[in-house]
MARPAPA-546988 format. One line per field, with one value per residue (C-alpha): residue in three letters; chain; x, y, z. Coordinates in nm, 3 decimals. Layout:
N
resn = (ala  ...)
chain = (A  ...)
px = (X  ...)
py = (Y  ...)
pz = (Z  ...)
This chain:
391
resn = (unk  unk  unk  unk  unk  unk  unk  unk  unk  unk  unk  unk  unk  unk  unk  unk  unk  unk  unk  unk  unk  unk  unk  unk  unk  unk  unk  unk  unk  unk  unk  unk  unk  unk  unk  unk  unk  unk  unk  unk  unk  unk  unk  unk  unk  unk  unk  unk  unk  unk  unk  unk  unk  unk  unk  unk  unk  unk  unk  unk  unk  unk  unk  unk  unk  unk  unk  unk  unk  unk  unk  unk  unk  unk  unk  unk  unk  unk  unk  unk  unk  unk  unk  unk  unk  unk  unk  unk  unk  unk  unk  unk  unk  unk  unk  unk  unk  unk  unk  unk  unk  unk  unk  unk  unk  unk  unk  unk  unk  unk  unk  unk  unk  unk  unk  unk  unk  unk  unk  unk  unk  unk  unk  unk  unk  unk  unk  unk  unk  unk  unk  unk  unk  unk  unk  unk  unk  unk  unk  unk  unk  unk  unk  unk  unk  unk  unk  unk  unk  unk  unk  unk  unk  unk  unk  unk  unk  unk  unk  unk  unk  unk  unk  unk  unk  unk  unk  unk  unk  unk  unk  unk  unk  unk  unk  unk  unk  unk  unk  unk  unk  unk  unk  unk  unk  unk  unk  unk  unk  unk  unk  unk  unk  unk  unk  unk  unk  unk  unk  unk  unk  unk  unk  unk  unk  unk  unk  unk  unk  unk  unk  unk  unk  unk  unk  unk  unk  unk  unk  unk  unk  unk  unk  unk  unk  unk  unk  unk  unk  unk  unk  unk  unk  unk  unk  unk  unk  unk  unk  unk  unk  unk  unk  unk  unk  unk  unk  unk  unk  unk  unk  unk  unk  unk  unk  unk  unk  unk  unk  unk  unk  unk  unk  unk  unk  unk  unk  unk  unk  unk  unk  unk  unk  unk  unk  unk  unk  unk  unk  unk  unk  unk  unk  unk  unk  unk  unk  unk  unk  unk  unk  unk  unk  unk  unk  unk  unk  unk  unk  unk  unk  unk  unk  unk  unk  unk  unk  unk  unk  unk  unk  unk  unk  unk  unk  unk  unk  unk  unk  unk  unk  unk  unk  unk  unk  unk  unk  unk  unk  unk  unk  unk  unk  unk  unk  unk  unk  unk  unk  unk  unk  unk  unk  unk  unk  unk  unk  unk  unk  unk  unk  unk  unk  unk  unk  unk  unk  unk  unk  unk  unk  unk  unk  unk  unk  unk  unk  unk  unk  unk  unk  unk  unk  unk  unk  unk  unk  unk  unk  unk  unk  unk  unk  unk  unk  unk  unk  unk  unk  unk  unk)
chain = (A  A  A  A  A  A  A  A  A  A  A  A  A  A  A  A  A  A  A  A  A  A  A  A  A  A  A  A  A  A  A  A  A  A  A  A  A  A  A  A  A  A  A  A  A  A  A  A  A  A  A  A  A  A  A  A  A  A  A  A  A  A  A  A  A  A  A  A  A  A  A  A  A  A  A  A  A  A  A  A  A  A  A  A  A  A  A  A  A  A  A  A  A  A  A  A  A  A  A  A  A  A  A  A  A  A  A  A  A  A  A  A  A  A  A  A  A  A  A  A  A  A  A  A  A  A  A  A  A  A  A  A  A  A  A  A  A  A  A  A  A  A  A  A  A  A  A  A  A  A  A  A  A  A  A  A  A  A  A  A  A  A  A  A  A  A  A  A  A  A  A  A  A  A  A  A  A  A  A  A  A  A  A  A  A  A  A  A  A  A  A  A  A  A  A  A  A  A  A  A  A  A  A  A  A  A  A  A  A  A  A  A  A  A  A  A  A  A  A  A  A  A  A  A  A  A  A  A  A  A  A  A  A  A  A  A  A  A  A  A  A  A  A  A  A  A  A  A  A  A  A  A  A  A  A  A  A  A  A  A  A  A  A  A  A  A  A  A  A  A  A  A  A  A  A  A  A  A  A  A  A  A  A  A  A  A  A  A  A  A  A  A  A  A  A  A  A  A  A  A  A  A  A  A  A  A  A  A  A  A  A  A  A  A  A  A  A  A  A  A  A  A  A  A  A  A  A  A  A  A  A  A  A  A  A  A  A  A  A  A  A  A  A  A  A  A  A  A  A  A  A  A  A  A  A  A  A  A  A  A  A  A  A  A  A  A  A  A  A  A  A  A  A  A  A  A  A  A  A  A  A  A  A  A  A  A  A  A  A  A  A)
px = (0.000  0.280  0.457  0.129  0.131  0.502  0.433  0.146  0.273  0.605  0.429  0.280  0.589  0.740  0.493  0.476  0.849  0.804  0.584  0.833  1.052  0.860  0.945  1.287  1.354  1.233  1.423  1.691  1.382  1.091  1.228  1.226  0.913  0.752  0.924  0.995  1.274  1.462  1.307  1.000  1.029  1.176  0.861  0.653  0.856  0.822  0.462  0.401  0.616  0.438  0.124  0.272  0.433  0.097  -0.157  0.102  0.005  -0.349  -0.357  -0.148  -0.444  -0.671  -0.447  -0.466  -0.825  -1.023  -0.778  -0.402  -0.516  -0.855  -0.644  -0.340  -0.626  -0.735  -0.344  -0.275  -0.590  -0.531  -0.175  -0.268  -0.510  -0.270  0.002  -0.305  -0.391  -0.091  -0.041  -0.342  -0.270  0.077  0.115  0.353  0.006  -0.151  0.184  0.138  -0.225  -0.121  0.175  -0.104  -0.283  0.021  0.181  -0.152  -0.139  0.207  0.116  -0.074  0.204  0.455  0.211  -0.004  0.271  0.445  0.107  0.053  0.395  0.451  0.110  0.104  0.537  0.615  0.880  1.239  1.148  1.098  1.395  1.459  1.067  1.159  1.434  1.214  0.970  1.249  1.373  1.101  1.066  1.417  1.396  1.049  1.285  1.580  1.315  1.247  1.537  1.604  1.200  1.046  1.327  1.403  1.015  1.008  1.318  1.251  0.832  0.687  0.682  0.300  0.420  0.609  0.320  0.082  0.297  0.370  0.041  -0.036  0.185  -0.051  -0.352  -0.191  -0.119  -0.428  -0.603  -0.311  -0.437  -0.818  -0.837  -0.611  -0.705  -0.961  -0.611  -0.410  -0.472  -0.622  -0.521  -0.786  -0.815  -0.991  -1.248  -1.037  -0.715  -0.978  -1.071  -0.649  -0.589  -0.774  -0.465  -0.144  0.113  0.379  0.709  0.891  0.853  1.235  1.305  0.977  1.153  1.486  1.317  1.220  1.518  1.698  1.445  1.470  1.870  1.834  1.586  1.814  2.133  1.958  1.685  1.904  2.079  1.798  1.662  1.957  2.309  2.192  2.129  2.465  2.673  2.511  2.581  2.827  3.039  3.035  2.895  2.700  2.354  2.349  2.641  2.520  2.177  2.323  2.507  2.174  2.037  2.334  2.288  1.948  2.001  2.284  2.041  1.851  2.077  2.240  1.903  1.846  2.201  2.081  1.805  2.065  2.261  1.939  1.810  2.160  2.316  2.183  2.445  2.224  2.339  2.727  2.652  2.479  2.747  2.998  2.811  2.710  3.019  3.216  2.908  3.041  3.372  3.335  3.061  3.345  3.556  3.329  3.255  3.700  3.805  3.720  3.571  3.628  3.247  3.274  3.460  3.181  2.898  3.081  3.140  2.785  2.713  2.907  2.736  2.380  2.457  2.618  2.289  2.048  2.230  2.077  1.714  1.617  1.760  1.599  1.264  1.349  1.448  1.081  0.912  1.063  0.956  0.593  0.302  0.115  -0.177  -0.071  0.247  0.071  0.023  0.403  0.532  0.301  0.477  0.821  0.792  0.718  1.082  1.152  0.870  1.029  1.385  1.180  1.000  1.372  1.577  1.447  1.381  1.746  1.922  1.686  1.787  2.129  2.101  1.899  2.194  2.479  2.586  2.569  2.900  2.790  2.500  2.712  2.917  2.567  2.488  2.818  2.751  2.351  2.569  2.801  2.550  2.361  2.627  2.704  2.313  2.313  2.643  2.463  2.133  2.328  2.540  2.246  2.063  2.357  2.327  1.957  2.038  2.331  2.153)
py = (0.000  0.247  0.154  0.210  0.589  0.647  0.574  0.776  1.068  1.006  1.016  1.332  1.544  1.418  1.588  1.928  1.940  1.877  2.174  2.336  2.309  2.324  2.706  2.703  2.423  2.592  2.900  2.935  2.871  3.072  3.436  3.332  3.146  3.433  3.711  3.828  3.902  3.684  3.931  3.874  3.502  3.610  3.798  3.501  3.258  3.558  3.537  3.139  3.197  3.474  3.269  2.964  3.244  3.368  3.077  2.809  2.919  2.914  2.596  2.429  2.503  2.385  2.054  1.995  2.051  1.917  1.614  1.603  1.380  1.569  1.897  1.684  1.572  1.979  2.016  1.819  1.948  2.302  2.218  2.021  2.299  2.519  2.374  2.256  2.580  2.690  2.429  2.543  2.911  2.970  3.345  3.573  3.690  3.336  3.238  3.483  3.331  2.946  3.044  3.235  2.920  2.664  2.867  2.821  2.454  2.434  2.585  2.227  2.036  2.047  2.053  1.752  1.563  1.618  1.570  1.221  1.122  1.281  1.058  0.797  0.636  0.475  0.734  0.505  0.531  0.890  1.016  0.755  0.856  1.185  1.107  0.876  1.168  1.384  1.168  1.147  1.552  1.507  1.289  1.501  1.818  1.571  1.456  1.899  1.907  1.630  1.521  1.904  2.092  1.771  1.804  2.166  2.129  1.833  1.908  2.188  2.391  2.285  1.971  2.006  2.191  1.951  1.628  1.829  1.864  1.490  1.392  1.543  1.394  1.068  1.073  1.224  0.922  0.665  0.819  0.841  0.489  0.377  0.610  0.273  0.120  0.371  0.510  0.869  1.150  1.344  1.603  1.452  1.602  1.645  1.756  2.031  2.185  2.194  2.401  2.703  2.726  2.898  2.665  2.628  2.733  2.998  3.274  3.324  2.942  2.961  3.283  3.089  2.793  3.042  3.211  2.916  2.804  3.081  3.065  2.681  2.820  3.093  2.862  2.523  2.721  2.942  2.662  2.463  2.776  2.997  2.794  2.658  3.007  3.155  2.879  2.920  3.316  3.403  3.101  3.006  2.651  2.449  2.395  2.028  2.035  2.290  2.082  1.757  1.919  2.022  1.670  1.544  1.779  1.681  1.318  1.305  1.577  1.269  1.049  1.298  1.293  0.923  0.922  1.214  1.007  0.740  1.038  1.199  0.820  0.793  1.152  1.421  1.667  1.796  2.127  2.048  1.819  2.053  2.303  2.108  1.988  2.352  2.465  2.225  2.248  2.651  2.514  2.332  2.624  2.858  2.569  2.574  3.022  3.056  2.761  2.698  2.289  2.067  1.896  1.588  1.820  2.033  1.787  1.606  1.913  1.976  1.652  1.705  2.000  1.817  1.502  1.773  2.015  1.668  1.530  1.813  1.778  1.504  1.663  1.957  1.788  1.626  1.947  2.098  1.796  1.801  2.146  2.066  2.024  1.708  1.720  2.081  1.944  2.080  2.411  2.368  2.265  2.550  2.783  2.725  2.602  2.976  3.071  2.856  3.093  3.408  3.269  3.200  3.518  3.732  3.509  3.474  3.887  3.956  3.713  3.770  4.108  4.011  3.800  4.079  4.337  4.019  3.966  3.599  3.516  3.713  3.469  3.182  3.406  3.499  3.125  3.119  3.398  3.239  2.876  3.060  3.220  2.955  2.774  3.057  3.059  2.674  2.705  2.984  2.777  2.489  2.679  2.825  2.522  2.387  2.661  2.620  2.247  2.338  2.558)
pz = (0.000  0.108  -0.228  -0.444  -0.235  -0.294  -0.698  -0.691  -0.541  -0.757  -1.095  -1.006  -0.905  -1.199  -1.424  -1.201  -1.254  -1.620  -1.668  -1.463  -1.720  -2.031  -2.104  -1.948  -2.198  -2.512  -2.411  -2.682  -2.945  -2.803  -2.858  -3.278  -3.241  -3.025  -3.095  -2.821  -2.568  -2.315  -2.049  -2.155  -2.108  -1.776  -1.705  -1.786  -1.553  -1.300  -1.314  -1.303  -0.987  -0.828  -0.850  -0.701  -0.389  -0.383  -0.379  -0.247  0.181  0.135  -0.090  0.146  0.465  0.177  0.140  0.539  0.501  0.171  0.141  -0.073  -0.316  -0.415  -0.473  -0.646  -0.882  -0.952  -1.025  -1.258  -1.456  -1.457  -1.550  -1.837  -1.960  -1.964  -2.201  -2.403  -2.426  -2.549  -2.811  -2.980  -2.969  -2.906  -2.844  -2.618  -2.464  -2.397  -2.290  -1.986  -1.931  -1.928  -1.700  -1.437  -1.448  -1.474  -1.163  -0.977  -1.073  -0.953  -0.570  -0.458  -0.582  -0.285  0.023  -0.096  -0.186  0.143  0.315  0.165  0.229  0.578  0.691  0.486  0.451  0.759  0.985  0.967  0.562  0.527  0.409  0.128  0.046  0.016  -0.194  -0.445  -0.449  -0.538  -0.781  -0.987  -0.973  -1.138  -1.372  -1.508  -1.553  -1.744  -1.985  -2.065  -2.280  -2.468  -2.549  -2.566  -2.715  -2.970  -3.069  -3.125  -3.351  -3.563  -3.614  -3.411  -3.103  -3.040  -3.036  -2.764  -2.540  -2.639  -2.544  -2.202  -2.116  -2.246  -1.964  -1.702  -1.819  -1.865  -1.492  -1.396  -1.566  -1.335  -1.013  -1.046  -1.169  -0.887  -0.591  -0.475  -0.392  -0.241  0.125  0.097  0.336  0.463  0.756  1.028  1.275  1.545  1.323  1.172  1.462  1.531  1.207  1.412  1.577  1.486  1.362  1.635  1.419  1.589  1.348  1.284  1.186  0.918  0.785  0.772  0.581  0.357  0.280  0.243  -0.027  -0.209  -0.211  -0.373  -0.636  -0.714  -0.758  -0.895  -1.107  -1.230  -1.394  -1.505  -1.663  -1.834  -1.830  -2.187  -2.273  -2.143  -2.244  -2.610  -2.611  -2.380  -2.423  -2.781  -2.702  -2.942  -2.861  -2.880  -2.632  -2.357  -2.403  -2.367  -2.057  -1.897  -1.936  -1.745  -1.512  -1.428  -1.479  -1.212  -0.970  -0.979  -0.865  -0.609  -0.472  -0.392  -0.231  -0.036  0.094  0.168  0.398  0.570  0.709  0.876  0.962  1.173  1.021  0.766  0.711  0.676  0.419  0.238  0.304  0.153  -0.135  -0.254  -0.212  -0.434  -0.699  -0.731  -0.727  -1.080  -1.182  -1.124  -1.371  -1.647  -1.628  -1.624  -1.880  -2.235  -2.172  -2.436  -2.502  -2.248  -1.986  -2.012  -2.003  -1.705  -1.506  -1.518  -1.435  -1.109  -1.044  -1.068  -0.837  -0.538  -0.580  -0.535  -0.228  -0.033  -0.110  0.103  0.401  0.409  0.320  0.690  0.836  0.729  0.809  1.211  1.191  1.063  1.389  1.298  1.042  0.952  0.722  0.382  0.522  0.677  0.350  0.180  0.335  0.333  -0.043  -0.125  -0.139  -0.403  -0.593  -0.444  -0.627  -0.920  -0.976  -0.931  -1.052  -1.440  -1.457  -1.363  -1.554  -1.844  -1.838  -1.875  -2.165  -2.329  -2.237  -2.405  -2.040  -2.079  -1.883  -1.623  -1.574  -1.490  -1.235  -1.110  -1.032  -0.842  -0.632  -0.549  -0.449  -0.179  -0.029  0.005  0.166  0.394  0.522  0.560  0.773  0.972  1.053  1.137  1.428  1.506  1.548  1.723  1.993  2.046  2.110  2.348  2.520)
């Protein structure tokens, strides 16, 4: 039963982070197709994730309240529609409509799947859960590139908006026809009477969850979204290559993440592992933004880069979840999950603007600076959760 939940839960990150990673993936196509700017694609990203900042609190109370799987359903149909809609009329203007509605789509996504999992895996297998669920999220945004951007080349670009929203409803179809079989999470009396209360999270740790969030979208999204970009322009890379180099990257963020999982079942040092890992990962960004790669060098540095940036994930997934009151983790999760939103409504608008002002190097050194200070706030919540301990 717990697997049936896990695959469930799986399939459906995996598409949310393949919409994720529909536009991002198209990006060195869409400003011909569209004619438009890079900014303006930046603007568009902005708004899917000032949506998901927006809406992603109150859907989470809704998770804790109407049920996970009932709102995971509503998800995955609104996020269908709107790549459907844009493979039928794919214009700079819709695109800004389907991203409003894709970024709404996108705000359930985190705090039902952490509500199903939180109440439904058994506690000794929750990191290597995490890590599965993670995984999957992954391996959605490695299949972006290669399946989306090698559809828009070799027949159309609505091609590649209608097969991502074909994903969705293929899903959506897996989980209504198996949702007899798999345990469904629903608030209970008692725990609704409970969500009157405030959530007990000291207000400075939820603010520090945040933060940190936002850091990881800036220095992983960034990535995801623009190194094909700036390698293309600002580094004279061929497109196949800097693409094939973002699949790795993914591919091995996958893998990162299950070893991750591996770590947060059997360490309580959390935040020095993911110290350490971001810090090397801007150690071999730093590589690729100072030394002309040959291809494979390239591809395997950014490889590299993708399996240190996964190890983390599961961990702080654990972090949140020992934070999270029980029966209130979607609104926990919620929460917290709106700094990867915040990272993804600045981060796309600035370095936009710098590929539209033939900055493009700049954007890798950009990424750099996100990765140390990332690693400098993880360092600092770790001390400082090793003085509340001590003390």
């Amino acid at each position: 039963m717990y697997n049936k939940l896990l695959v469930q839960v799986a399939l459906a990150h995996l598409v949310s982070h393949l919409h994720i990673m529909t536009i991002p993936a198209l990006l060195p196509l869409l400003p011909y197709f569209m004619d438009v700017s890079f900014m303006q694609l930046g603007l568009a990203l902005g708004v899917f994730n000032s949506v998901s900042a927006v809406v992603q609190a109150p859907l989470g109370f809704m998770v804790d309240r109407v049920g996970a799987q009932r709102m995971l359903n509503y998800a995955l149909v609104v996020g269908s529609l709107s790549f459907a809609l844009l493979a039928v009329w794919p214009v700079f203007s819709v695109l800004l409509i389907a991203m409003f509605f894709a970024g709404l789509a996108n705000g359930v996504y985190h705090p039902a799947d952490y509500a199903l999992l939180s109440q439904g895996m058994s506690a000794d297998k929750m990191g290597q859960a995490f890590s599965i669920h993670t995984f999957a999220g992954f391996v959605g945004a490695a299949l972006a590139p290669p399946v989306l951007l090698g559809l828009a080349q070799a027949i159309d670009m609505r091609w590649a908006f209608a097969v991502s929203s074909a994903a969705g409803v293929l899903v959506l179809c897996y989980l209504l026809f198996s949702r007899a079989s798999i345990p469904v999470v629903v608030a209970s009396k008692k725990s609704t009477m409970s969500d009157k209360r405030p959530i007990k999270i000291p207000v400075l740790g939820l603010m520090g969850f945040v933060f940190l969030f936002m850091l990881l979208s800036l220095s992983t999204g960034s990535i995801e979204r623009f190194s094909v970009s700036s390698l293309v322009e600002g580094f004279t890379v061929p497109l196949s290559t800097a693409n094939q180099g973002l699949t790795w990257y993914l591919v091995m963020s996958a893998f990162g993440v299950l070893a991750g999982g591996y770590l947060a079942d059997r360490t309580t040092k959390h935040g020095f592992i993911a110290a350490a890992a971001f810090a090397l990962a801007a150690t071999f960004v730093v590589l690729i933004s100072s030394v002309a790669l040959p291809a494979i060098l390239l591809i395997t540095a950014m490889a590299i880069v993708g399996f240190l940036t996964g190890i983390v994930a599961p961990s702080r997934d654990m972090l949140v979840r020992a934070a999270s009151p029980k029966g209130a983790e979607g609104r926990t999760f919620g929460i917290v999950s709106t700094g990867f939103n915040i990272g993804g409504v600045v981060g796309p608008v600035f370095l936009g603007y710098l590929l539209d002002q033939h900055l493009a190097k700049e954007v890798m050194w950009a990424i750099v600076a996100f990765m140390l200070l990332t690693t400098i706030v993880v360092l600092l919540q770790e001390f400082r959760s090793k003085r509340q301990s001590a003390s």
